[in-house]
C-alpha positions in Angstrom: 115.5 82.7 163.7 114.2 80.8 160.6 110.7 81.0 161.3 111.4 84.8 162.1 113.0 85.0 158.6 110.3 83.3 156.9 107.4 85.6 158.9 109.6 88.8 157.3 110.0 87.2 154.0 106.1 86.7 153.9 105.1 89.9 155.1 107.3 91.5 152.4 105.6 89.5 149.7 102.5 90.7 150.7 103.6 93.8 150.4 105.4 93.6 147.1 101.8 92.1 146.0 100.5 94.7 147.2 101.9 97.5 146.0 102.0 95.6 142.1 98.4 95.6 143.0 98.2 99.2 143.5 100.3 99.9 140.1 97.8 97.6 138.2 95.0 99.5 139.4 96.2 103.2 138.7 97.5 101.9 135.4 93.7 100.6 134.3 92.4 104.2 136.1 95.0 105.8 133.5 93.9 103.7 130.7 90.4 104.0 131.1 90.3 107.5 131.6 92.3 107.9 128.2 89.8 105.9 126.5 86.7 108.0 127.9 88.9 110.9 127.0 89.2 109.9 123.3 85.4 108.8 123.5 84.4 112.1 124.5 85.9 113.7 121.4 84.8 111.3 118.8 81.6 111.3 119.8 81.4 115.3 121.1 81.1 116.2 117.4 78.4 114.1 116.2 76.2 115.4 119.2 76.9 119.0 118.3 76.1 118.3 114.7 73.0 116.9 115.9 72.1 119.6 118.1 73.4 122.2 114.9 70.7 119.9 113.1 67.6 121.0 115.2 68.5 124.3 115.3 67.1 127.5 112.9 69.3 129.4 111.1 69.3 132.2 113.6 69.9 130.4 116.3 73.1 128.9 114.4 73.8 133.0 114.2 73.8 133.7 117.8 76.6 131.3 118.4 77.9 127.8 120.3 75.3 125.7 122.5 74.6 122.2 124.0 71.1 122.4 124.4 68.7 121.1 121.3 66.3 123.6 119.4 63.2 122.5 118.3 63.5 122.5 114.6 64.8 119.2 113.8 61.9 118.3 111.8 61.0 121.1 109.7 64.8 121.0 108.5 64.6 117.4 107.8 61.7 118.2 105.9 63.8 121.2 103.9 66.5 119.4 103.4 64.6 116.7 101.7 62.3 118.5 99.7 65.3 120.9 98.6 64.7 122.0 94.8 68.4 122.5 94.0 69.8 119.1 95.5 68.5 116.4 95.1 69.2 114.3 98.6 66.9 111.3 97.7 68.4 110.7 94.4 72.2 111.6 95.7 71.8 109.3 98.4 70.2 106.4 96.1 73.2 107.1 93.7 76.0 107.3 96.3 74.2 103.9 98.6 74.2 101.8 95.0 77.7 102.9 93.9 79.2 102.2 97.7 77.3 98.6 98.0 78.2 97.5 94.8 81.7 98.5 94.8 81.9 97.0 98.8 80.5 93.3 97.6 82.8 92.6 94.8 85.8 94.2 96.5 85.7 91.8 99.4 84.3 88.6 97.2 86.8 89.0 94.5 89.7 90.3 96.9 88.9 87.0 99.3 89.0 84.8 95.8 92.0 86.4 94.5 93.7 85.8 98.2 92.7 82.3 98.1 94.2 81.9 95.2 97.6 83.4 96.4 96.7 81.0 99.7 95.7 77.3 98.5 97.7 77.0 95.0 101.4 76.7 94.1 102.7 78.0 90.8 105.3 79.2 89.1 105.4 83.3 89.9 103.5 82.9 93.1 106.0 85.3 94.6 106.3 87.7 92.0 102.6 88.0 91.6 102.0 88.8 95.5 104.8 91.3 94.9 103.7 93.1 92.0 99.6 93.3 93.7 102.1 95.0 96.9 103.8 97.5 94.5 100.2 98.3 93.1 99.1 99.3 96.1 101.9 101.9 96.6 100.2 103.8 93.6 97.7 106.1 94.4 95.1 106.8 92.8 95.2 110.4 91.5 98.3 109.7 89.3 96.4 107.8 86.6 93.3 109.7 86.9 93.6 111.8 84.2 94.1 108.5 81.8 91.2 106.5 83.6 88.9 109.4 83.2 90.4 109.9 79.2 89.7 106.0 78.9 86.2 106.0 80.0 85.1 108.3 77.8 86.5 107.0 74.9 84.2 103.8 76.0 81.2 106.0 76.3 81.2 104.8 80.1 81.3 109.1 80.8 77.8 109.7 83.3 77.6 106.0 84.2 77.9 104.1 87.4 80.3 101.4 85.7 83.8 103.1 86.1 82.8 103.7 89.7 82.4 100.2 90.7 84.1 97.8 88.7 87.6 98.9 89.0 86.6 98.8 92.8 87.5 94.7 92.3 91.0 95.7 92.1 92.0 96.4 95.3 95.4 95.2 96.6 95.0 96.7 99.9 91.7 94.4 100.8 93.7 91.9 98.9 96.4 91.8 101.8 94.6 91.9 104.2 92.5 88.7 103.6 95.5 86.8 102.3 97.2 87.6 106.1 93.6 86.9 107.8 93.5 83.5 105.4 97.5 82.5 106.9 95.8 82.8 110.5 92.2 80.8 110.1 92.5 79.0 106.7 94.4 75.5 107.1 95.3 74.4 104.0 94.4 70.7 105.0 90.7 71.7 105.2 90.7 72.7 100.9 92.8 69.4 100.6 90.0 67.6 102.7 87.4 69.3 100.0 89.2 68.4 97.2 89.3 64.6 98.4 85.5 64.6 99.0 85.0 66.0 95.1 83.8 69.6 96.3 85.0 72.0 93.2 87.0 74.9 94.0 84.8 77.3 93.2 82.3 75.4 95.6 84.8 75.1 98.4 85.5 79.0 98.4 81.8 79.6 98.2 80.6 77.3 101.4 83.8 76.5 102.7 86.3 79.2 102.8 83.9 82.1 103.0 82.3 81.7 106.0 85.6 81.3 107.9 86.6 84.8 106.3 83.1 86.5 107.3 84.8 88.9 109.9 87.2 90.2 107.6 84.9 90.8 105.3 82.9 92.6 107.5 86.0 94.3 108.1 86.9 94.9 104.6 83.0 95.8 103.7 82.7 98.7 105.6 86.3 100.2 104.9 85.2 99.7 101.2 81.4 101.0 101.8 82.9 104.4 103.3 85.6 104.8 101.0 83.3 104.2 98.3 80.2 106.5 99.6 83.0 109.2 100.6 84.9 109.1 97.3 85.0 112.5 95.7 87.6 112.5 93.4 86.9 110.4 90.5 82.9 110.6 90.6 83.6 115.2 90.5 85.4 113.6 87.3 83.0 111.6 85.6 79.3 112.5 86.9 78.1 115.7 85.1 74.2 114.8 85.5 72.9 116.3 88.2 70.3 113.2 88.7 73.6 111.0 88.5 75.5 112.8 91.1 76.7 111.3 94.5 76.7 113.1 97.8 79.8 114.2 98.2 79.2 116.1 95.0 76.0 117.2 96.5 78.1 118.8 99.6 80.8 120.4 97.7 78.3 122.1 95.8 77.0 124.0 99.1 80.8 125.4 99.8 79.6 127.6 96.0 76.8 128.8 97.4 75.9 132.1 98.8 76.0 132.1 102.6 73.1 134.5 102.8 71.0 132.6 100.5 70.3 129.6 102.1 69.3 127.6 105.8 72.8 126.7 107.9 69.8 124.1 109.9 69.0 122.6 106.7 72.7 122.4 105.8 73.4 120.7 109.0 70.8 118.1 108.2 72.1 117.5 105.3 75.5 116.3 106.6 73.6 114.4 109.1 71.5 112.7 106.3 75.1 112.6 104.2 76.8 110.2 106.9 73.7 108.3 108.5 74.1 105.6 106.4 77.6 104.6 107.1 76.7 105.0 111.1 74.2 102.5 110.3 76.8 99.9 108.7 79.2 100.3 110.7 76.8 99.3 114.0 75.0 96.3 112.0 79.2 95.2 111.3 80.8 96.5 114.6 80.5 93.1 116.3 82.4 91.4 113.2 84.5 94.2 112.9 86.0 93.3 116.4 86.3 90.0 116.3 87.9 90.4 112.8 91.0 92.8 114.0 91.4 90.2 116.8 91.3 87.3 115.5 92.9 88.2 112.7 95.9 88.9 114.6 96.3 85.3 116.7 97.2 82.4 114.9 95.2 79.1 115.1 
């Protein structure tokens, strides 16, 4: 009876595996089918963009359509050689304002973290507080002052008020100070400190390249944020050979529909967001390991 008992016992163990086997597999056929769902859809509207690209404006007339036309070219050369936008210089201008602005985010938001990280002073709480509380502001409630200020400084038409206040930014800040608590031991700046390595020089060769997937991270959120930014630059950029693309592409909404190319429109949106594909595939493999490692503790 017992070896009876046990031959049952076994069977129905294999069959519980079985079945939990079964369940494992349909969930992963769910998940992955959600994924290449949600694939479909980001990437469905950069291919039709594409295709809207290489297409004439009366071919955009006659309606929806997978298939490429063949004038992808000639609107990249329209769109380029346009006489009332300037995409060359709008592109220089928006590429210098979002690189700058994504460097010294990260480097001074990583400093000002490692300050918050290695050191303990009087205030350290109340200081990581108040940076928290700034972040809770946006940005459009003190516009009208910032913009008031900079011309009073003369800094109206100039790159400066674009990029330096960009060092500022509590929520890069939090995120490397939480990114610093996971991979940053606090024994390695006291090992640095014994050796006579200054702390300047310990952040520089020590600390940063621990941090370089968050700030891959933190670079590209910064470089789109900064190359997509609207607000402020429709505020202090009145130069046409100063403005930024976003600029650029809100002046096309003004314009007469019959009066100019939908192809070479679509080219220009293509042009307009080619850069930040390209940064975001030269960062993508920090990117990941930065939101994963990020999140597990050493």
């Amino acid at each position: 009876m017992s070896k009876q008992s046990g031959a049952v016992n076994r069977k129905r163990g294999l069959s519980d595996n079985t079945k939990g086997m079964v369940k494992l597999t349909a969930l992963r056929v769910i998940v992955y089918a959600i994924l290449i769902f949600l694939s479909f859809l980001c990437l469905f509207f950069f291919y039709l963009m594409i295709i809207n690209a290489s297409r004439t404006h009366a071919d955009l007339q006659k309606g929806f359509t997978l298939l490429p036309g063949g004038n992808f070219i000639q609107n990249l050369v329209n769109a380029w050689n346009d006489a009332s936008i300037n995409i060359p210089r709008g592109m220089l201008n928006s590429l210098i304002i979002a690189l700058a602005t994504a460097v010294l985010t990260t480097y001074f938001s990583a400093l000002t973290a490692y300050g918050i990280h290695a050191y303990d002073f009087r205030g350290k709480k109340l200081v990581f507080t108040f940076i928290l509380a700034v972040m809770m502001i946006p940005s459009q409630v003190s516009a009208v002052g910032f913009v008031q200020l900079m011309n009073k400084m003369g800094l109206h038409d100039s790159y400066i008020p674009l990029i330096v206040p960009g060092i500022a930014a509590p929520v890069v800040f939090f995120y490397m100070k939480q990114y610093m608590e996971s991979v940053l031991p606090l024994d390695l700046v006291a090992a640095a400190r014994v050796d006579g390595s200054g702390e300047f020089r310990t952040f520089n060769t020590i600390v940063l390249p621990l941090l370089k997937p968050a700030i891959a991270v933190q670079m590209i959120f910064s470089f789109v944020s900064s190359w997509n930014n609207y607000f402020i630059p429709a505020l202090l950029l009145d130069k046409p050979e100063k403005k930024t693309v976003p600029i650029m592409i809100a002046q096309l909404r003004s314009a007469d529909y019959s009066k100019f190319d939908m192809g070479k429109v679509f080219m220009f949106i293509l042009l307009a967001i080619l850069p930040v594909m390209i940064v975001y595939i030269i960062l993508s493999k920090s990117i990941i390991k930065g939101i994963t490692a990020g999140s597990v503790k050493g």
